[in-house]
C-alpha atoms as an extended CHARMM CRD file, in Angstrom:
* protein
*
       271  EXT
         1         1  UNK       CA            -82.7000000000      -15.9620000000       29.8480000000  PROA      1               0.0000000000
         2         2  UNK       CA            -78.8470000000      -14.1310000000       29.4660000000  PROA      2               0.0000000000
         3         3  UNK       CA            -78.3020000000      -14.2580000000       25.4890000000  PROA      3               0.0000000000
         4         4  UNK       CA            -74.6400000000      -15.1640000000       24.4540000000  PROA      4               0.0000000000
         5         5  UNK       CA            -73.5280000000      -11.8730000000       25.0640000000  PROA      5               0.0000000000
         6         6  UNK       CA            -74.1360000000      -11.0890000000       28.3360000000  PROA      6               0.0000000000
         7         7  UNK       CA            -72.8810000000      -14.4350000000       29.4640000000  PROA      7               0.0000000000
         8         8  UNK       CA            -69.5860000000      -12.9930000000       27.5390000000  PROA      8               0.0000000000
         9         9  UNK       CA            -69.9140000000       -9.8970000000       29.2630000000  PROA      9               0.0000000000
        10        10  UNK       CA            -70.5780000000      -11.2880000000       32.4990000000  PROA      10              0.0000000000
        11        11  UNK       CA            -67.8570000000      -14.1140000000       32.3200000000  PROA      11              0.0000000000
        12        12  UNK       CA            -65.1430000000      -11.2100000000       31.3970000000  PROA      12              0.0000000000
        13        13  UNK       CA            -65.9080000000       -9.0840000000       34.3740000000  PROA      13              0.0000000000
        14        14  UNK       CA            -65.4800000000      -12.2800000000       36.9740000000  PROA      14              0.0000000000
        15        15  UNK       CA            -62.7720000000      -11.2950000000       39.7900000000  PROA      15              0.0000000000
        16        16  UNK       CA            -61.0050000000      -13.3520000000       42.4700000000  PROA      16              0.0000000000
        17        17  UNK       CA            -64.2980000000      -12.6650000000       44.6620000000  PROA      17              0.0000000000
        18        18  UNK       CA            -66.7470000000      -14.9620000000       42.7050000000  PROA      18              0.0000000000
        19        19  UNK       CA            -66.4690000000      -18.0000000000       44.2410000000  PROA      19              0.0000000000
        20        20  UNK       CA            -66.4640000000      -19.9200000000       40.6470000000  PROA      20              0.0000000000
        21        21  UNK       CA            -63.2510000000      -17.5750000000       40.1700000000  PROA      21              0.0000000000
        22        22  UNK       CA            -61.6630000000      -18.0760000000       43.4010000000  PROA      22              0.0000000000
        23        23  UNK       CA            -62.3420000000      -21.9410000000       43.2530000000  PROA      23              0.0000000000
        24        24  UNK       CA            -60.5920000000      -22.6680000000       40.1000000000  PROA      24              0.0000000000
        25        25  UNK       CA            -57.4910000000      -19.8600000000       40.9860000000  PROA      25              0.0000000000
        26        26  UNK       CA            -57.1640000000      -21.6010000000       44.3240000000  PROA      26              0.0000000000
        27        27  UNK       CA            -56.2900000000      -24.7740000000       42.5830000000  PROA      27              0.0000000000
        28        28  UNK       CA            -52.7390000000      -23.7760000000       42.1650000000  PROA      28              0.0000000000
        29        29  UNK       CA            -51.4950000000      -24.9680000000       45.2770000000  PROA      29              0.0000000000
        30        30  UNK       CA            -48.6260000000      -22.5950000000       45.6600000000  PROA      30              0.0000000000
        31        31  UNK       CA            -51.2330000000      -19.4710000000       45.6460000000  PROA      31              0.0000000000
        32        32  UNK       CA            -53.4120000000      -21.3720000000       48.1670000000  PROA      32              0.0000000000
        33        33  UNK       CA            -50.6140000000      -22.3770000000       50.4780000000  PROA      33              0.0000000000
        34        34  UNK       CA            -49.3650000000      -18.6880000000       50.6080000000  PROA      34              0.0000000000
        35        35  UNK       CA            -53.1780000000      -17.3060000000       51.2680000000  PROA      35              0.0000000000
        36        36  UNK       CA            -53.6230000000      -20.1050000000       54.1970000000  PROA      36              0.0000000000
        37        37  UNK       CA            -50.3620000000      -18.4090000000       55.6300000000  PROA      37              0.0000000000
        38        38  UNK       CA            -51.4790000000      -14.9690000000       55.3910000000  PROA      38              0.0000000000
        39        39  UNK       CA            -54.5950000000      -16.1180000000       56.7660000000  PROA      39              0.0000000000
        40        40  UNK       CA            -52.9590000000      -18.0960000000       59.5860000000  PROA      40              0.0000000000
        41        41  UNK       CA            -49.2400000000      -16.7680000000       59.8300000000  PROA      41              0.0000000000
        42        42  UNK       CA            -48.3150000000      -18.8840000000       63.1530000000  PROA      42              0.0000000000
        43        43  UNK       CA            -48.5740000000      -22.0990000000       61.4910000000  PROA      43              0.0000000000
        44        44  UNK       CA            -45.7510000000      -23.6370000000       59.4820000000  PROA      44              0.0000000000
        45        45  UNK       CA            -47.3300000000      -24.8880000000       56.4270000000  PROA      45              0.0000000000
        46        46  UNK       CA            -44.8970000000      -26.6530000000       54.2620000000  PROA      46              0.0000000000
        47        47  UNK       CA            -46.8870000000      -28.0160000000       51.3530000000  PROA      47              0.0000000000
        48        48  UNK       CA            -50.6470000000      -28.2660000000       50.1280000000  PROA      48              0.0000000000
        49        49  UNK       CA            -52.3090000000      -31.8140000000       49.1010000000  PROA      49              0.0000000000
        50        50  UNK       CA            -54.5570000000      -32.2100000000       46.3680000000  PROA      50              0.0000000000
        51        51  UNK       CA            -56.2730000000      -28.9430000000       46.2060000000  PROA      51              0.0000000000
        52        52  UNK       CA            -59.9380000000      -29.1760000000       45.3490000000  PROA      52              0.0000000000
        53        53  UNK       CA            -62.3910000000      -26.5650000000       44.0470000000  PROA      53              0.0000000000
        54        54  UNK       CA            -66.1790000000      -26.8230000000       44.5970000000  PROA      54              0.0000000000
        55        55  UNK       CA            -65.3950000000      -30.0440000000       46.5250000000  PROA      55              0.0000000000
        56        56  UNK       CA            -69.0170000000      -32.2610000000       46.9260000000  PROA      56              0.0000000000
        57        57  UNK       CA            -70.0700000000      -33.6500000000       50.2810000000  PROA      57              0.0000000000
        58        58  UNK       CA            -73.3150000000      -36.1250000000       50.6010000000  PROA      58              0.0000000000
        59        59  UNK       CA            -73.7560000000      -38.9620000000       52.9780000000  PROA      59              0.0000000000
        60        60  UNK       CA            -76.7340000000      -39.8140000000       51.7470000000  PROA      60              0.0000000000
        61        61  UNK       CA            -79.5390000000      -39.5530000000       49.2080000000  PROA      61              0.0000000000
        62        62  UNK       CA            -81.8070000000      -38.1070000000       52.0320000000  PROA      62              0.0000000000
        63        63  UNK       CA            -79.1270000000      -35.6010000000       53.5980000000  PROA      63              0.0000000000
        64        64  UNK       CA            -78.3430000000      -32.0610000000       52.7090000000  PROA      64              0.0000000000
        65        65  UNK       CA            -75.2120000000      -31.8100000000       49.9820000000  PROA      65              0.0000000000
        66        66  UNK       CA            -72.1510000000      -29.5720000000       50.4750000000  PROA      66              0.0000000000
        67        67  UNK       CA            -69.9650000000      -28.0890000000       47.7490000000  PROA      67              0.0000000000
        68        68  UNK       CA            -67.1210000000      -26.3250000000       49.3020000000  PROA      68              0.0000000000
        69        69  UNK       CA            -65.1890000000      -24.1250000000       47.5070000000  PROA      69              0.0000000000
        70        70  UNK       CA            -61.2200000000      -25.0910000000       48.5210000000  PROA      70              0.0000000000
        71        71  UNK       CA            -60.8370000000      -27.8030000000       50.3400000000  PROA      71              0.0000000000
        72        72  UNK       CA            -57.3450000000      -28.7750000000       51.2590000000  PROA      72              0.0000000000
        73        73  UNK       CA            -54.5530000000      -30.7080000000       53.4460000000  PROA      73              0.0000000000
        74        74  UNK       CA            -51.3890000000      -29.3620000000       54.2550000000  PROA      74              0.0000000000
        75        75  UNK       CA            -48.3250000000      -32.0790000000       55.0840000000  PROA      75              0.0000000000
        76        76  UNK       CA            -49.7920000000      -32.9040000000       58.6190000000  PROA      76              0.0000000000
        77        77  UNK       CA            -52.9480000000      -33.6120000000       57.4240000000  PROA      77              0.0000000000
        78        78  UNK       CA            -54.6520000000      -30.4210000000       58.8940000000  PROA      78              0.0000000000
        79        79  UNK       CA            -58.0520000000      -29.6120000000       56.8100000000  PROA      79              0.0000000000
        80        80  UNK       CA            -58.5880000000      -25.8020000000       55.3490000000  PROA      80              0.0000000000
        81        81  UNK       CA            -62.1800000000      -25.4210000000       53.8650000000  PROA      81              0.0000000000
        82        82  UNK       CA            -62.1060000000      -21.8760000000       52.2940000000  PROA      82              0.0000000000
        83        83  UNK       CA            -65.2740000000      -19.9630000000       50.6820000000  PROA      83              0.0000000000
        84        84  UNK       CA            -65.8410000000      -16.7960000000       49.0870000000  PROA      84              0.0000000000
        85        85  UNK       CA            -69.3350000000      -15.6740000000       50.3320000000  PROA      85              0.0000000000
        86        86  UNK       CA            -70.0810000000      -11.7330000000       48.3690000000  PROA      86              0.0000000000
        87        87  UNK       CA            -73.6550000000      -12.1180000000       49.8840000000  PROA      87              0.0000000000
        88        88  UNK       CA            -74.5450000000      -11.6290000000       53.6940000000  PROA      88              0.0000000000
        89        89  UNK       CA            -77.2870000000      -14.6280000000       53.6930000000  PROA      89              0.0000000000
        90        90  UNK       CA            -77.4500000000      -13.8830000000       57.3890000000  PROA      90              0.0000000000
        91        91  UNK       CA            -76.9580000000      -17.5420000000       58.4720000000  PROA      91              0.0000000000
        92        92  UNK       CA            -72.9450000000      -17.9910000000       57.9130000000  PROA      92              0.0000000000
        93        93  UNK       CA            -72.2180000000      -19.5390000000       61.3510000000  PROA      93              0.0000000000
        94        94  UNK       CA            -74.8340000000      -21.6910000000       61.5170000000  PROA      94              0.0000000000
        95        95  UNK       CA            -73.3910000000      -22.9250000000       57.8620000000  PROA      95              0.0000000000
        96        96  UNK       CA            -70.1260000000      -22.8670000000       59.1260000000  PROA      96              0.0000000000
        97        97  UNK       CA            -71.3580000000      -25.2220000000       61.8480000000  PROA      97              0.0000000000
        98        98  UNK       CA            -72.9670000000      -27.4560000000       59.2680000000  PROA      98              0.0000000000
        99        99  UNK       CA            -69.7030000000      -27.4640000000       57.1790000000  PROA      99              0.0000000000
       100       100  UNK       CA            -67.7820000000      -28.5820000000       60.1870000000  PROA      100             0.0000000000
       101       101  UNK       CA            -69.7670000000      -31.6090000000       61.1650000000  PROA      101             0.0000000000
       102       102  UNK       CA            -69.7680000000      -32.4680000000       57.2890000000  PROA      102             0.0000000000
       103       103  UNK       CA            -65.6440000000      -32.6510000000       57.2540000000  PROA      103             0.0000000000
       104       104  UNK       CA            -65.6760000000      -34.5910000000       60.1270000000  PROA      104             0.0000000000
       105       105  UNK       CA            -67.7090000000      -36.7790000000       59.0000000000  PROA      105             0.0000000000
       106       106  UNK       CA            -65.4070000000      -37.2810000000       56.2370000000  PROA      106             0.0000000000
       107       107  UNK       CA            -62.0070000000      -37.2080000000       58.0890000000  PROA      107             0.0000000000
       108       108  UNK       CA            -62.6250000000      -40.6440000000       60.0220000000  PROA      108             0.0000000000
       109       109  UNK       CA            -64.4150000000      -44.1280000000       59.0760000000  PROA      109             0.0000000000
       110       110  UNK       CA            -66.4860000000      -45.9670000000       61.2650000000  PROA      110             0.0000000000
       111       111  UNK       CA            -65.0030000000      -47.4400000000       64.0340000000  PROA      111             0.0000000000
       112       112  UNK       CA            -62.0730000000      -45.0280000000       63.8440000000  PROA      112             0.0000000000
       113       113  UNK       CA            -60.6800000000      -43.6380000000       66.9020000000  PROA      113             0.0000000000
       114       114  UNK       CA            -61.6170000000      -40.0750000000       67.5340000000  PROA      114             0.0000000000
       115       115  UNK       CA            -58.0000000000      -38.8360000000       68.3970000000  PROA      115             0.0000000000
       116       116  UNK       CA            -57.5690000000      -39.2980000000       64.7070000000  PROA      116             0.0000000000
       117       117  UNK       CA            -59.8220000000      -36.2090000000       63.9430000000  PROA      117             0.0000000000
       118       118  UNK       CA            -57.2570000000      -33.6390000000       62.3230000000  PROA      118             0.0000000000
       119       119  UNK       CA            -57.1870000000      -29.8990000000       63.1860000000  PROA      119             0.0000000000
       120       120  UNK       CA            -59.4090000000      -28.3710000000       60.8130000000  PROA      120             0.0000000000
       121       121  UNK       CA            -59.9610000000      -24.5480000000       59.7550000000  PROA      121             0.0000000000
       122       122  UNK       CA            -63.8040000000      -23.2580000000       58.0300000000  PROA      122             0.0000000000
       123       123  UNK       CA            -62.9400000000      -19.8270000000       56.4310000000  PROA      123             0.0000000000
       124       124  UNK       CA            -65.1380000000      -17.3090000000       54.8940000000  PROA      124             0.0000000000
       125       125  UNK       CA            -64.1200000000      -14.4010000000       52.6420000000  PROA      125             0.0000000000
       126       126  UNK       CA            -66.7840000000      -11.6070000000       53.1740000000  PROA      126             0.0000000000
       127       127  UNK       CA            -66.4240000000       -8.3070000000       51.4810000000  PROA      127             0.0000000000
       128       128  UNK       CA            -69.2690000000       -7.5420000000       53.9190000000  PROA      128             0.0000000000
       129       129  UNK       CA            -68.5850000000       -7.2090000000       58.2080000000  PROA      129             0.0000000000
       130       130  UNK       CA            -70.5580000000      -10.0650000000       58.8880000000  PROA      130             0.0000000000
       131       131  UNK       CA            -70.1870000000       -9.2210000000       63.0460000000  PROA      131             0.0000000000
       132       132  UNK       CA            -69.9700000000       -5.3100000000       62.9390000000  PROA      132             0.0000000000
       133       133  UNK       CA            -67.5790000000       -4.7690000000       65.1610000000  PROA      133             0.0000000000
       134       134  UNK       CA            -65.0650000000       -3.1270000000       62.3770000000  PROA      134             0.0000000000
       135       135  UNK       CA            -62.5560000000       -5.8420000000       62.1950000000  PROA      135             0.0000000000
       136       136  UNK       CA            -60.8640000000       -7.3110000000       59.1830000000  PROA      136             0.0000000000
       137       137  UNK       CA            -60.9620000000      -10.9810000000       60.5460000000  PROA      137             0.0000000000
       138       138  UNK       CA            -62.8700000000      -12.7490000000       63.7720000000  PROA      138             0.0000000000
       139       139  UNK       CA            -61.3990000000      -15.5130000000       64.8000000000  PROA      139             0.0000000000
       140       140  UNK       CA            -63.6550000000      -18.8890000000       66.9300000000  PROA      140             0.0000000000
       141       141  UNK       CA            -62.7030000000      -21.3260000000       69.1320000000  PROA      141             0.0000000000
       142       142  UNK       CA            -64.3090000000      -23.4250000000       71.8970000000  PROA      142             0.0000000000
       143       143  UNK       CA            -63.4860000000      -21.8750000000       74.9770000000  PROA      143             0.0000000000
       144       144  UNK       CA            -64.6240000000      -22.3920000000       78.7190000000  PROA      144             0.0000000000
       145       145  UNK       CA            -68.0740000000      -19.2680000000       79.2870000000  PROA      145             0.0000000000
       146       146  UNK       CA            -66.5870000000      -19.0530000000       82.9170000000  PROA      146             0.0000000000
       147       147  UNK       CA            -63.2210000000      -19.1150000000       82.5080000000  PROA      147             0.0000000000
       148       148  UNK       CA            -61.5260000000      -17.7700000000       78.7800000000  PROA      148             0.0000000000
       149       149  UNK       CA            -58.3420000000      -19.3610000000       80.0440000000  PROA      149             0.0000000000
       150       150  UNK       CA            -59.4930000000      -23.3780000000       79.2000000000  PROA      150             0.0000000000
       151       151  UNK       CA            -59.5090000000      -24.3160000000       76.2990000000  PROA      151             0.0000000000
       152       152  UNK       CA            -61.9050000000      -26.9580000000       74.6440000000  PROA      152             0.0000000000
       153       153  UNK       CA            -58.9820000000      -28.1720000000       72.4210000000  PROA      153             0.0000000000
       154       154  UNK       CA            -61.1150000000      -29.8840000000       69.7400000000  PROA      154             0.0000000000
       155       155  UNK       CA            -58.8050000000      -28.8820000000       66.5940000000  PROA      155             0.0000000000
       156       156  UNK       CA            -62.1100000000      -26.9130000000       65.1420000000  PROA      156             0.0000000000
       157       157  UNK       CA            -61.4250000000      -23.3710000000       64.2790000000  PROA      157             0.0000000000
       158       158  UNK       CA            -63.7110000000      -21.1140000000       62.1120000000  PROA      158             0.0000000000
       159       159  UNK       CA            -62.3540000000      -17.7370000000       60.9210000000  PROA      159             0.0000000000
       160       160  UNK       CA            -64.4340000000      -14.9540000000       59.4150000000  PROA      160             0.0000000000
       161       161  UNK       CA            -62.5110000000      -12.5330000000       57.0760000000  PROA      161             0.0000000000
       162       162  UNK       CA            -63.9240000000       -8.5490000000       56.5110000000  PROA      162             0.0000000000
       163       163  UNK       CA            -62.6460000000       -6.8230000000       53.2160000000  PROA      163             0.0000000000
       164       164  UNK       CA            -64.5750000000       -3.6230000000       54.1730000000  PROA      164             0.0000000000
       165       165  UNK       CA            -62.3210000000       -2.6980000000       56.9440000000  PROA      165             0.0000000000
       166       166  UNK       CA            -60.2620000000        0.4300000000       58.0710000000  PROA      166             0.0000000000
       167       167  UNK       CA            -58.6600000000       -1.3450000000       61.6600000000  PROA      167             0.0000000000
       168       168  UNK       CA            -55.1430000000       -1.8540000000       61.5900000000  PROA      168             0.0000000000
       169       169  UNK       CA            -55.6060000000       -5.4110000000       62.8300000000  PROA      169             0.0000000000
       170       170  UNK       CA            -53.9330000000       -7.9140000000       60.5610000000  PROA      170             0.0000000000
       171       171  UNK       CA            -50.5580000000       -7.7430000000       58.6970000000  PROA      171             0.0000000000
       172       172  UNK       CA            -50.3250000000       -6.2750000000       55.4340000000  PROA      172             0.0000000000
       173       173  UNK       CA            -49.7690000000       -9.2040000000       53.4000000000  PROA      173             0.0000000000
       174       174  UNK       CA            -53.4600000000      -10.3280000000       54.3440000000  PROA      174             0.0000000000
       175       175  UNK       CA            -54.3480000000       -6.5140000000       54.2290000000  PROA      175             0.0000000000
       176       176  UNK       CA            -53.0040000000       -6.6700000000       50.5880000000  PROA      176             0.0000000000
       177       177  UNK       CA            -55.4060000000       -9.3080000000       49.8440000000  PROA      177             0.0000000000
       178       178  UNK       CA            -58.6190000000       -8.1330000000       51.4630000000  PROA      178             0.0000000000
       179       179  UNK       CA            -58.2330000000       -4.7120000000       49.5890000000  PROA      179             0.0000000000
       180       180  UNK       CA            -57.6700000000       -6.6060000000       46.4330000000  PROA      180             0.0000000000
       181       181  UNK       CA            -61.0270000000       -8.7030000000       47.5180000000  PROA      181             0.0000000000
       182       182  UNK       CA            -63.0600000000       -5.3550000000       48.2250000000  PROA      182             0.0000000000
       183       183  UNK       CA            -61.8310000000       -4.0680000000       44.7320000000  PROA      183             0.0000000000
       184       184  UNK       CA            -58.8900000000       -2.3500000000       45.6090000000  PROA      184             0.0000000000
       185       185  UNK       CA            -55.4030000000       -2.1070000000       43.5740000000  PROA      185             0.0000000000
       186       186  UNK       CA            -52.0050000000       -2.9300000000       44.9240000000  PROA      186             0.0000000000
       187       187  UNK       CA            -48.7680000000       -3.5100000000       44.3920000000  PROA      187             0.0000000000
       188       188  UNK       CA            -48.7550000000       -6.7260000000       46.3880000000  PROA      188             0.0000000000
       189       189  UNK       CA            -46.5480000000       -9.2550000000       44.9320000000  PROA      189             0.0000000000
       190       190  UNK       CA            -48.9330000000      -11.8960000000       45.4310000000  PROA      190             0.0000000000
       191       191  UNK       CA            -51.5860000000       -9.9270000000       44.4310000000  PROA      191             0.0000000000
       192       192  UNK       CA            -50.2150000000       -9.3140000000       41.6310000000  PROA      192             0.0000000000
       193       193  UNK       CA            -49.8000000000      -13.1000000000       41.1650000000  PROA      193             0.0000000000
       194       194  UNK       CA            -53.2510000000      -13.4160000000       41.9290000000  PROA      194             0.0000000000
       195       195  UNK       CA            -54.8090000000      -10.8010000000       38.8000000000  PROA      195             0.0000000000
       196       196  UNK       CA            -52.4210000000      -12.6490000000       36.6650000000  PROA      196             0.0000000000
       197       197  UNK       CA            -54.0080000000      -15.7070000000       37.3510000000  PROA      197             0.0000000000
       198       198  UNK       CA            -57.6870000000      -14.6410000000       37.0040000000  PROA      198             0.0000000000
       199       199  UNK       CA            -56.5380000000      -12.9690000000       33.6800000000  PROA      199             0.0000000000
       200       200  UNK       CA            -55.4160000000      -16.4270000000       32.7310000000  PROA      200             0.0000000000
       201       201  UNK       CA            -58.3580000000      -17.6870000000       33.6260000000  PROA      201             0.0000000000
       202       202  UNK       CA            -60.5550000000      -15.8350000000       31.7820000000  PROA      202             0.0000000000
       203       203  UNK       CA            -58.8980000000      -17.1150000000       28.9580000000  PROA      203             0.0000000000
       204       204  UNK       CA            -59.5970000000      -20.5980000000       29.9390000000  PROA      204             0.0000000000
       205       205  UNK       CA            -62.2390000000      -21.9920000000       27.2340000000  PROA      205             0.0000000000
       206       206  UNK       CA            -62.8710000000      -25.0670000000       29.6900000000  PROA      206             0.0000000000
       207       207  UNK       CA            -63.3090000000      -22.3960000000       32.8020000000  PROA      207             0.0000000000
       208       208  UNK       CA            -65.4130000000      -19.8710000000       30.6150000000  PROA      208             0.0000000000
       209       209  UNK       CA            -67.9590000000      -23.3080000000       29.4800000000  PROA      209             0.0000000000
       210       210  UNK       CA            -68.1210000000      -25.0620000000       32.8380000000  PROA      210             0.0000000000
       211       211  UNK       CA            -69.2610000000      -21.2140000000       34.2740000000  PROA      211             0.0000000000
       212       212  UNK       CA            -71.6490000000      -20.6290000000       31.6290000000  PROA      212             0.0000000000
       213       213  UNK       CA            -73.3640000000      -23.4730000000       31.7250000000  PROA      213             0.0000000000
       214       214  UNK       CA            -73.6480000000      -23.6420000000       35.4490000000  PROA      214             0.0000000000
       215       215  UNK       CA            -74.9940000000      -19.4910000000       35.3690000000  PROA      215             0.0000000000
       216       216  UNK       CA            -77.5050000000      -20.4780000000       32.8890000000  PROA      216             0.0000000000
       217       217  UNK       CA            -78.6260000000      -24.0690000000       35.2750000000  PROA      217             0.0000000000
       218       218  UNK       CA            -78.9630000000      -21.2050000000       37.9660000000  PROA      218             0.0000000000
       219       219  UNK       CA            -81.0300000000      -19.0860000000       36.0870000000  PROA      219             0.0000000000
       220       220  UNK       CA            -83.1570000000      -21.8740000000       34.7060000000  PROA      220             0.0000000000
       221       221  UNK       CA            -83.7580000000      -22.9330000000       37.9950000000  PROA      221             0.0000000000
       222       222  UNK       CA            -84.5590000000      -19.2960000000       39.1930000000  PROA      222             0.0000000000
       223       223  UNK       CA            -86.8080000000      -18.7550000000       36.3500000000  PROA      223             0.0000000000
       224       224  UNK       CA            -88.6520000000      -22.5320000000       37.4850000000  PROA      224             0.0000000000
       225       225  UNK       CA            -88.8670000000      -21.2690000000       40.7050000000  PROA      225             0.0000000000
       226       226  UNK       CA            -90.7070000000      -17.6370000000       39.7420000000  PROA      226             0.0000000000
       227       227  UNK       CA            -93.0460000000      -19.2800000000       37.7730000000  PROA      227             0.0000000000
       228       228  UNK       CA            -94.3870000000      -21.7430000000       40.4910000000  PROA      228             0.0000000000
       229       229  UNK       CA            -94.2920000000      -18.6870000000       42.6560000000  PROA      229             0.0000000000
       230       230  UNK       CA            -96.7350000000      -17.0430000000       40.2040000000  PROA      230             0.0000000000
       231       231  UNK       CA            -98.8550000000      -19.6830000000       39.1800000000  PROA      231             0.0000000000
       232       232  UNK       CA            -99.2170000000      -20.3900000000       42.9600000000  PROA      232             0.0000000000
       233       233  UNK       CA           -100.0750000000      -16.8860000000       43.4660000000  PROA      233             0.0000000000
       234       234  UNK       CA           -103.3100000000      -16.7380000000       40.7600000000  PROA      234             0.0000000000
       235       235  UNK       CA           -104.1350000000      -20.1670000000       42.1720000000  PROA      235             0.0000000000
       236       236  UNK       CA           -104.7660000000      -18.3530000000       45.6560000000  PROA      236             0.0000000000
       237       237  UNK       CA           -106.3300000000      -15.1550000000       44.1540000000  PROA      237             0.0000000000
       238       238  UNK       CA           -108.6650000000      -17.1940000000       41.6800000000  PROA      238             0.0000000000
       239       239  UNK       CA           -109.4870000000      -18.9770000000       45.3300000000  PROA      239             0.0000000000
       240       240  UNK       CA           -110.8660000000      -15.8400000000       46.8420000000  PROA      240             0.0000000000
       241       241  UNK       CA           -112.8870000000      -14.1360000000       43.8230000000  PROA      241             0.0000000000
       242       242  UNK       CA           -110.6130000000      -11.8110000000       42.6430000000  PROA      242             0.0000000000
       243       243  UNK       CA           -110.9790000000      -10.8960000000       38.8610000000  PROA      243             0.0000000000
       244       244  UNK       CA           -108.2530000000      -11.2090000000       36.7670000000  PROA      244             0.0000000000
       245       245  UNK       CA           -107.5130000000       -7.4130000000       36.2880000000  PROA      245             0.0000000000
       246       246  UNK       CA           -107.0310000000       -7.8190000000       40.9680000000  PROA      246             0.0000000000
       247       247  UNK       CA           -104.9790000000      -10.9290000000       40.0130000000  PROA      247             0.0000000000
       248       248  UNK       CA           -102.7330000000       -9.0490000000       37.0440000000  PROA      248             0.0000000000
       249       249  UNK       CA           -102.5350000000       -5.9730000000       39.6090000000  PROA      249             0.0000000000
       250       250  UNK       CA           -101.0070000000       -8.2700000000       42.5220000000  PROA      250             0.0000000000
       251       251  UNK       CA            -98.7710000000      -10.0730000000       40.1700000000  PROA      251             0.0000000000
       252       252  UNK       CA            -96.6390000000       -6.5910000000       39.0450000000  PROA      252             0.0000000000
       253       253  UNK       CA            -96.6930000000       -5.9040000000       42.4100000000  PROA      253             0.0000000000
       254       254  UNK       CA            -95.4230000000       -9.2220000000       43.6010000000  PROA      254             0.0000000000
       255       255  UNK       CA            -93.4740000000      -10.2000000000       40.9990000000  PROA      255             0.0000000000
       256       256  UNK       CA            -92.3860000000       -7.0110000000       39.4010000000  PROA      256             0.0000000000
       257       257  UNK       CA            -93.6320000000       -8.0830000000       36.2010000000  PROA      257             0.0000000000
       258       258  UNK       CA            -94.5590000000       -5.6750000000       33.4150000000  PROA      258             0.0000000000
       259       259  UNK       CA            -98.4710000000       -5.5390000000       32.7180000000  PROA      259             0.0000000000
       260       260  UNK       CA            -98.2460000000       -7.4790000000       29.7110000000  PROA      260             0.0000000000
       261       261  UNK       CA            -96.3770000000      -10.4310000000       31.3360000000  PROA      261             0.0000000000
       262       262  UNK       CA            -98.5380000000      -10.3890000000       34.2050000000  PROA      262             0.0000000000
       263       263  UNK       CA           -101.2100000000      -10.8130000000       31.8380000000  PROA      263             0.0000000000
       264       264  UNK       CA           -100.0920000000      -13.6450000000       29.8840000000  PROA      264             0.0000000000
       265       265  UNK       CA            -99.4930000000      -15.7020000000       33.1400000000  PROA      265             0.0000000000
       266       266  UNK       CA           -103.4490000000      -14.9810000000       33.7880000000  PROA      266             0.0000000000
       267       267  UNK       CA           -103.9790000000      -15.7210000000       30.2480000000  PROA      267             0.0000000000
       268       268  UNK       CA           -101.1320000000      -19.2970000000       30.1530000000  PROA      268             0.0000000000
       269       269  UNK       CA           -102.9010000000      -20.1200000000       33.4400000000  PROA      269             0.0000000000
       270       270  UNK       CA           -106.4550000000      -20.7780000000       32.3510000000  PROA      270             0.0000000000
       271       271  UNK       CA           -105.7480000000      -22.4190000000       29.2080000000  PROA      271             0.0000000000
């Protein structure tokens, strides 16, 4: 478990691409409005509505939750869900697909007419090139296979920004901000805006708590995790003969455990 300090260390060193970070910046609806534009520059977005960060979605006790990291309205009720994603998990767009049938689920009531789905927009932050192709952003829509020209027209787009790109493919407002994603300085004014508001943050006692004790929930739940792994693990050696020296062996192996904490699992295991 992360003493006091590290959790210090660890909270100082936060930047606008952890997605705790990003959620709670992104509540200031005049930064979020101006990403969504640099994001999406041909639509006219006059105003934000009741920005939420780490926004919870569950229809039911037996169904899979959703906590979405900005979810918004603009003034025509359009729907922006925006995450930061650091970590290539390798199944994005089949969570962006998820995420989408979640919303809608939430934009109409039973009954409810289906014209009254609004557009709606899924978009991940990747400092990674989730598609390899080099670009900073990839763009989906539903579009006829045999002819590009027709046009599902179902209001769902999902968008898929790349920091870690060298194309000159978007403007340089959102090039400002994807450098400033993959670590990069500028002179951007809303970049600037932006490290001025994660300093501020950092500063935020309510912030710095609600982050801490969520990291250390993580870790506890990490560390839970591990040790049914290992105790799992001796179960099945113990199950075919192998002496505890094999089992402590496999365990540093497995586990990458130091010999003396493999040991005391062997040891905390047959008590």
């Amino acid at each position: 478990m992360k003493n006091q300090t590290e959790l210090n260390t660890i909270w100082e060193s936060l930047r606008i691409s952890n997605d705790f970070m990003f959620g709670k910046i992104m509540q200031d609806a005049e930064l979020c409005k101006e990403l969504l534009q640099r994001i999406l520059p041909d639509l006219e977005i006059d105003h934000i509505e009741y920005p939420e960060a780490q926004k919870s979605i569950r229809l039911d006790v037996d169904a899979k939750s959703v906590r979405l990291d900005v979810y918004v309205r603009d003034g025509k009720g359009t729907v922006y869900d925006i995450e930061m994603q650091v970590v290539d998990t390798k199944e994005l767009p089949k969570r962006s697909r998820h995420y989408q049938s979640m919303i809608d689920l939430q934009l109409i009531d039973k009954g409810e007419h289906y014209k009254r789905l609004k557009p709606s927009y899924i978009i991940f932050i990747c400092p990674f090139d989730l598609f390899e192709k080099g670009r900073h952003i990839y763009t989906f829509e539903n579009i006829c296979k045999k002819d590009n020209s027709v046009f599902l027209k179902d209001g769902a787009v999902k968008i898929f920004l790349n920091a870690d790109s060298g194309q000159d493919d978007v403007s340089k407002e959102l090039r400002a901000f994807l450098d400033y994603v993959a670590g990069k300085e500028s002179a951007d004014d809303f970049v600037q805006r932006l490290e001025k508001a994660v300093e501020q943050a950092r500063k935020n006692r309510e912030w710095r708590h609600e982050y801490m004790t969520l990291l250390m929930r993580d870790q506890e739940n990490m560390e839970k995790g591990m040790r049914k792994g290992i105790y799992g693990a001796i179960v099945m050696c113990r199950d075919f003969g192998a002496s505890d020296a094999e089992i402590v062996e496999k365990l540093q192996e497995k586990f990458h455990l130091s010999h003396e904490e493999a040991e005391q699992y062997v040891l905390d295991s047959a008590i």
